[in-house]
N, C-alpha and C positions, 0 to 999 in steps of 0.2 A: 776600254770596256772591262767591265769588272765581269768572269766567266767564272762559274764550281765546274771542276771535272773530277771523277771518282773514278776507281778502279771497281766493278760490282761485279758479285761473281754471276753465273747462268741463271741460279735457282730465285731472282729477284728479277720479276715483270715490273719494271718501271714508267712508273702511270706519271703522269702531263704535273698532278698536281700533289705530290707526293716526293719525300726525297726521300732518295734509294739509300740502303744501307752499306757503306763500303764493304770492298772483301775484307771480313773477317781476319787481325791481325792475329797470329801466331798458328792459323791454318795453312800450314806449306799448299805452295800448288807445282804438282807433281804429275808426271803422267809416265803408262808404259807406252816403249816401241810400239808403233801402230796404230796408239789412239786421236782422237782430235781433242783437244782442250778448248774448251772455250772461256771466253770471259767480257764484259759489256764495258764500254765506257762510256758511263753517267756526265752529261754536261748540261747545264742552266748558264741562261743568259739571266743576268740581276738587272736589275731597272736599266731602261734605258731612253733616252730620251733623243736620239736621232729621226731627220725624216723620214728616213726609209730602214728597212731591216737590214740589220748586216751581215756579213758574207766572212766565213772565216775556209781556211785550206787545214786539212786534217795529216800529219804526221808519223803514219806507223814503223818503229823500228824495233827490228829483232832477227836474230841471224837465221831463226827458224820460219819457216814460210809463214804467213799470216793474210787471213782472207779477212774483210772487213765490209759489213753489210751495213745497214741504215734499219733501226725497227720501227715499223712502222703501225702507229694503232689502226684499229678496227671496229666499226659500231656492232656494237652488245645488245641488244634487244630482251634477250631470253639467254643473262647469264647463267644460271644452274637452275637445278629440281626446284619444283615447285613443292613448298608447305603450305598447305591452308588456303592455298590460291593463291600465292603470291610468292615472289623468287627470293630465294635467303641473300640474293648478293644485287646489290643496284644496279641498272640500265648504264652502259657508258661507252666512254673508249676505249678498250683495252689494248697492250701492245701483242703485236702476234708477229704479222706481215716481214720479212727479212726480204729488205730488196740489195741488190749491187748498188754498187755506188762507184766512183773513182775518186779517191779522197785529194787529189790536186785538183779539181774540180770544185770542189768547197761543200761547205754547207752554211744553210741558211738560219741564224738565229732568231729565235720567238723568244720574247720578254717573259720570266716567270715562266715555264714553262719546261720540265725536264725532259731530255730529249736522250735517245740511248744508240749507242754504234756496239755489232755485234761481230766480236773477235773470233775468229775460229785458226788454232794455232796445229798447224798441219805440217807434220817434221816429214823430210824425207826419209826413204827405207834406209838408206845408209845412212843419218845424221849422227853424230859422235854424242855418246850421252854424256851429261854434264848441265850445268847452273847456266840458263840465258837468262840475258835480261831484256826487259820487254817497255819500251815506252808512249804514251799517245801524247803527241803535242797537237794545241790547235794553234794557228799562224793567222796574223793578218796579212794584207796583200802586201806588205813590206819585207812578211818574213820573220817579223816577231814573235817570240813565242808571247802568248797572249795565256795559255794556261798547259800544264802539264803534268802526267802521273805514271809510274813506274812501280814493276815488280817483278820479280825473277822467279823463272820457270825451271825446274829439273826435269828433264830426258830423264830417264830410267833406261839403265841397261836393259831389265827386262823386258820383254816381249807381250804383250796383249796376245792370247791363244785368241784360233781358230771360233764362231761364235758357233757352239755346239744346238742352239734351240732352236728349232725350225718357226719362223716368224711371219706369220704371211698383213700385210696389209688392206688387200682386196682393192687392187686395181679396179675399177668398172671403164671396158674398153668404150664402153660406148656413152658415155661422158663422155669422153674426149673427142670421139666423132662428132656429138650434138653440138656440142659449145666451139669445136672450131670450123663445125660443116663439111666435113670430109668424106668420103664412103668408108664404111667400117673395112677393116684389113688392105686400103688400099696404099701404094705408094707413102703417099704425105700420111696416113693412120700410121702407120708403121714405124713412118721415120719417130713423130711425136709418140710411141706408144714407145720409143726405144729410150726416150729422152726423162720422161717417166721412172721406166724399167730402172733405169741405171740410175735415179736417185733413189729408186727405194730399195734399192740393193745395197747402198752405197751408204745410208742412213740404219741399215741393221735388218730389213726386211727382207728376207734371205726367202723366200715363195709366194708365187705369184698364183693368185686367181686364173685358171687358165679354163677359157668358156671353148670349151668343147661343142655345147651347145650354150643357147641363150642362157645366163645364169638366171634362175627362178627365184631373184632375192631381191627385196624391197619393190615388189607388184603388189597393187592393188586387186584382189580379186576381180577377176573380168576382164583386168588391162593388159596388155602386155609393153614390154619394152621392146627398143630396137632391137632387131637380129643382130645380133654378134655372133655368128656358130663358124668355129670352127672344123667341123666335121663335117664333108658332105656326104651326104644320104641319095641312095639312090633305089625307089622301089623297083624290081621287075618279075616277071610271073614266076622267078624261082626263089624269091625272095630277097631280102634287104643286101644291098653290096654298097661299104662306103668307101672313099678317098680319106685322105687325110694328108693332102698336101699341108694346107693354109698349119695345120698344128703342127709339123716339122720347121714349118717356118718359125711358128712364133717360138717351139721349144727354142729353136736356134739363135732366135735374137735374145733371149733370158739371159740364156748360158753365157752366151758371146758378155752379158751386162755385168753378171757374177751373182745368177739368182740358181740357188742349189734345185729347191724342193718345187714341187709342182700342185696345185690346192683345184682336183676338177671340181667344177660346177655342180649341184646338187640333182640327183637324179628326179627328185620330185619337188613341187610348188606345196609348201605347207599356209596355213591362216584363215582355209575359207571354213572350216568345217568338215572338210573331208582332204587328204592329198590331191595331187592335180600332176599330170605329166608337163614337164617345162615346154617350152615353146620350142620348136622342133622343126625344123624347115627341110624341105628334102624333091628332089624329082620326081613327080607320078605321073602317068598318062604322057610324059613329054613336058610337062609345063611346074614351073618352081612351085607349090605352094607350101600350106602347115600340115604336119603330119599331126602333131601333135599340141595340146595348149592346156586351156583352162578347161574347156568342157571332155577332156580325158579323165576318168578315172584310172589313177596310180595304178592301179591294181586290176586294171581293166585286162583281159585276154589277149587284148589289141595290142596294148602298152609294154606287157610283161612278153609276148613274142618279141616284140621291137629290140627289146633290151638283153632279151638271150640271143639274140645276134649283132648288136651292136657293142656290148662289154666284151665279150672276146676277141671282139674284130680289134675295138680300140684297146685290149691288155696287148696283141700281138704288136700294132704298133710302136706302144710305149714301151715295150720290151726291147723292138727294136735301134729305137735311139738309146736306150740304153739308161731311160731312166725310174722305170717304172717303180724299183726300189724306192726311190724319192718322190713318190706320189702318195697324195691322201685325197681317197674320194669320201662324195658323204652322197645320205641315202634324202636325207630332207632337215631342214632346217626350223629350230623349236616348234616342233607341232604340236598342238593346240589339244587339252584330254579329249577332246570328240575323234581326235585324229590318232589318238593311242595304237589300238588295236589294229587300223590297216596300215601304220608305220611297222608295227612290229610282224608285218606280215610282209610287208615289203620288204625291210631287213634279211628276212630269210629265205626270199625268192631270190634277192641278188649277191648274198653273200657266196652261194657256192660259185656265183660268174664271175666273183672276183678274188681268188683263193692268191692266198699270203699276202694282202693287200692291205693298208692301212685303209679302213673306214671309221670316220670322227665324226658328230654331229654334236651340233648345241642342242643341250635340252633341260625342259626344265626339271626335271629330277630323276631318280632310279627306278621310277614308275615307268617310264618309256621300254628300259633296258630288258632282252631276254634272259632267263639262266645261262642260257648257251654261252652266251657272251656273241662277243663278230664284230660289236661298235665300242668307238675309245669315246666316251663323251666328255664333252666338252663346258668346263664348269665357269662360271663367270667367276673371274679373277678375286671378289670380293667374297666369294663362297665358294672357296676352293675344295671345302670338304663333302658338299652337296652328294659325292658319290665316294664318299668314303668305303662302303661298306662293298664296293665293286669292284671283282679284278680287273684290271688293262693292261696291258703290255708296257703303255705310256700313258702321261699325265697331259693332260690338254686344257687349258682355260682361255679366255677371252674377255675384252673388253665389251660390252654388249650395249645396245646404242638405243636406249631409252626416250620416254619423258621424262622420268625422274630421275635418270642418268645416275644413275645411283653406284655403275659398274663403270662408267664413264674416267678414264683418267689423263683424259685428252681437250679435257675444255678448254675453251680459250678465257674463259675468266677461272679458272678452278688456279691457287697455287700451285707455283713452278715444282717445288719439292713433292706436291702429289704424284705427278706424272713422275720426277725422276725417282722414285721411291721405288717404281717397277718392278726396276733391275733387280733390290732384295727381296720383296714379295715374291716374285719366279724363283729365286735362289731357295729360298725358307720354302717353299710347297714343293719343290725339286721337279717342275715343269717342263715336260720335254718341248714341246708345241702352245705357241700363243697367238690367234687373231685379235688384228686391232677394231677390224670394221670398218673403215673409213679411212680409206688413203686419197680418196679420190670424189668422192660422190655428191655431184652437185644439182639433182634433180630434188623434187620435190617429195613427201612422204607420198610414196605408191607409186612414184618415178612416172606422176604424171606430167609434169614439166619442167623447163631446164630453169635452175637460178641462176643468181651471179656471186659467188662465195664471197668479193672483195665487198658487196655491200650487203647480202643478205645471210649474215653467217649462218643460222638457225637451219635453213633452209625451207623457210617458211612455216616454221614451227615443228619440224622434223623429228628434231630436237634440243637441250640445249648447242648454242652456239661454239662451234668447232669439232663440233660429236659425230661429222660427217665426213671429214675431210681435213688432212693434216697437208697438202697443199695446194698451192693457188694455180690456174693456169694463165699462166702469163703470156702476152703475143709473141705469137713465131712458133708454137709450138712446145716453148718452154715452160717445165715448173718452178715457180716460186714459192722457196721454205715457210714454213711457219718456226716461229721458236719450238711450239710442239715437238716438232717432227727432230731439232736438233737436242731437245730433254728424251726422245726418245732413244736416238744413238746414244748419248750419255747412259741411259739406263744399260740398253746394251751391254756397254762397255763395261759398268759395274758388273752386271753378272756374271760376262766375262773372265773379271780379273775375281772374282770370288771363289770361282770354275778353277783358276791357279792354282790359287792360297789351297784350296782343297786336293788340289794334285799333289800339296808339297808338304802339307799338313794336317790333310782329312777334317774330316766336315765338322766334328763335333767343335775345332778348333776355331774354325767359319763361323757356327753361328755363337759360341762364343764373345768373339772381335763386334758380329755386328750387335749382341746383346747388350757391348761392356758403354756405359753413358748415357744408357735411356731406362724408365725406370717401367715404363709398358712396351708392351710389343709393338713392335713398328707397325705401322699402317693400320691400329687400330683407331686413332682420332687423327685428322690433321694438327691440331696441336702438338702430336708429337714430331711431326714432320717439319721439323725448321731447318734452315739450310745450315747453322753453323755443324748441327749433329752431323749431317748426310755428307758435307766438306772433311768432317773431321774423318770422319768414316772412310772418305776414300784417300786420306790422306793416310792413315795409320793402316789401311788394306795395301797402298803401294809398298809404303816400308818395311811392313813385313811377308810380300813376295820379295822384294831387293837383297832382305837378311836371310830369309830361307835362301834364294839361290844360292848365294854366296855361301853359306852352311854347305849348299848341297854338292858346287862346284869344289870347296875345300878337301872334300871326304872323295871326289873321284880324282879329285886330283895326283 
């Protein structure tokens, strides 16, 4: 059998009918303590003329741990923003899907057809830094090597810091109740909401969406989505008394996962034309009903009692577990100019209930904002300057989940080097806090009904495809990655190791390094985003934290 296999680095989605570009010869691949490295290997089968497909056993050796997935494409319907009516990128397959595999198991060869296995190089905490080498053979049933490619990796003494940005992804708990059938916060909810939890912690999303009450986001006016409240409410003739078991609980499973920051639920439903109090469930008269929903005004007498007894009750809580430091509430999300003036009045009814409290909302410009100040807003990643001219304690942006996806940097057809380009975009605008939007959400636009991501990626025209959800829910209660989600961690880790260099060199040094080889500013076209720059880039970022320590280790020496 005549087989190509290639070494490709992450930053190349390799399509069925295209051949990938090898890694980049004289770009070291280098990582610090801590990080994961990844890298694909590229195989085609060349003509062949057997009955049946043939079956080969996959090879990986390297003294450093090594996980190896299978990528799998995914139909495209509604690649990117529409121009003119029509989408700038073609209908197809794209790769996305990362499934397990057991590579003594085999795999299955397609004639003409390039197929990709995705490496993820995961050193232990104690591994001795130094030059591995890294090989993939594929074998026939005999044990022959039938093709093979090699390249060596350096460990770095240094250390990948601490990821300093608070990163929240937006879990939606109740997704995952509809599509596996569960009751929300029960037993089996918990167990998969933990399984969840701990990849998106574990992928760089360091806070979780935490619905205190039903979260007010991606509703259709009029509709509501399934209860997910974790606060219970209870009216009686002396007023509102809540519990707050279920939220101890779920703080507890975060923590226990390794998720730092806490992101409540929006206090109001913005998009109809006026605010609207969230969907709100509670004891009255003896019997569970809604307290609250669509037909409340924000701002109603009714509403704003509710919430000077219920923001205290839940600051004392969260004070109590001891994390209320690491929360960020918001008051409503992008409201709409009709909706201006009773957000801005909502702002200052609930900002004295929540004193030294981090409140962030997305909006769309500094028209929203009081002089007072009291909100960090939250600017889309692509117009990070929209509230230049406002103070905040901290800088806040977001990915923002369009038609024209325009703030989108999570598509499943968009180039890999867009999404991993992140890392220095957050570094260059000095970003405390970033939402992605979409870790998880597989309902329809207005969360009227549940899709299936693995065929409908769009979700039903939501938006572009993969602009919803970076991953899959796989049976048993497990998720399964998307590449996305593993360009994401890489970003991560860039910003991370930028975060270093700047501890050890100061910033003007920083953006210097990422300045020196490009001759516009990054992230202003995808053209400038090719993966040799962003390789090179973190190649010449690791070696010059490696040299400063060493400098720095010499001089305390």
């Amino acid at each position: 059998m005549n087989i190509r296999l290639a070494l490709v680095s992450p930053l190349t989605k390799v399509r069925h009918d295209q051949a990938p570009l090898e890694y980049p010869g004289g770009v070291p691949l280098s990582m610090l303590r801590g990080e994961t490295l990844s890298l694909q290997a590229a195989y085609r089968l060349e003509a062949y003329d057997g009955d049946e497909l043939p079956a080969v056993s996959v090879r990986v050796d390297c003294d450093l741990p090594v996980q190896a997935r299978r990528v799998f494409g995914v139909p495209v319907r509604y690649p990117r923003a529409l121009r003119g009516g029509t989408a700038e990128t073609p209908c197809g397959v794209f790769p996305d899907l990362l499934r397990a595999f057991h590579p003594e198991m085999g795999l299955r060869l397609y004639p003409g057809r390039w197929e990709a296995l995705w490496l993820d190089v995961e050193p232990e905490p104690d591994a001795t830094p130094g030059l591995y080498s890294l090989s993939v053979r594929l074998l026939d049933k005999e044990g022959n090597v039938l093709a093979q490619a090699e390249t060596q990796i350096e460990l770095l003494k240094a250390e990948s810091p601490r990821q300093r940005l608070k990163a929240s992804g937006r879990l939606n708990a109740d997704c995952l109740a509809s599509h596996y059938h569960v009751p929300v916060f029960s037993v089996e909810h918990n167990r998969i909401l933990r399984n969840f939890v701990a990849l998106s912690a574990k992928r760089g999303m360091n806070m979780m969406l935490t619905p205190i009450h039903t979260p007010p986001l991606d509703t259709a006016p009029g509709e509501e989505r399934m209860t997910a409240q974790l606060a219970e409410v209870f009216v009686t003739p002396l007023g509102y008394t809540f519990r707050f078991g279920k939220l101890r609980d779920f703080i507890a499973l975060c923590r226990h996962e390794g998720i730092r920051y806490f992101e409540m639920a929006p206090l109001a439903a913005a998009g109809c034309g006026r605010l609207s109090a969230p969907k709100i469930m509670g004891v009255k008269d003896g019997a569970y009903t809604q307290l609250f929903g669509w037909q409340t005004d924000a701002a109603s007498p009714e509403y704003l009692d509710f919430l000077a007894a219920y923001l205290p009750a839940l600051m004392r809580e969260l004070s109590y577990l001891d994390v209320l430091g690491q929360c960020v509430f918001h008051v409503a999300e992008l409201p709409l100019a009709a909706e201006r003036e009773q957000y801005k009045a909502l702002v200052k009814a609930v900002t004295p209930l929540l004193p030294g409290v981090r409140i962030a909302d997305v909006l769309d410009g500094p028209e929203f904002l009081a002089d007072e100040g009291g909100v960090i807003p939250i600017a889309p990643v692509s117009r990070p300057g929209a509230f230049s001219g406002y103070s905040a304690e901290e800088r806040w942006v977001c990915h923002t989940r369009s038609a024209a996806g325009a703030d989108s940097g999570d598509l499943i057809a968009m180039p890999a080097c867009v999404s991993r380009m992140l890392g220095v975009k957050l570094y260059q605008i000095g970003a405390d806090g970033f939402i992605v939007n979409g870790y998880n959400y597989y309902f329809s636009a207005g969360s009227r009904y549940l899709t299936d991501p693995y065929l409908n990626t769009d979700n039903d025209g939501l938006g572009p495809a993969g602009s919803a959800f970076l991953v899959y829910p796989a049976e048993g209660g497990q998720p399964e990655e998307s590449l996305r989600l593993m360009l994401f961690q890489h970003a991560m880790q860039d910003l991370a190791a930028l975060q270093k260099l700047e501890s050890l060199e100061g910033r003007d040094a920083v953006l210097t390094l990422i300045g020196e080889g490009i001759s516009t500013k990054p992230g202003e076209s995808e053209e400038t985003l090719n993966e040799v720059w962003l390789l090179d880039l973190r190649g010449r970022l690791n070696a010059r934290i490696a040299q400063a320590e060493a400098v720095q280790q010499k001089k305390n020496a």
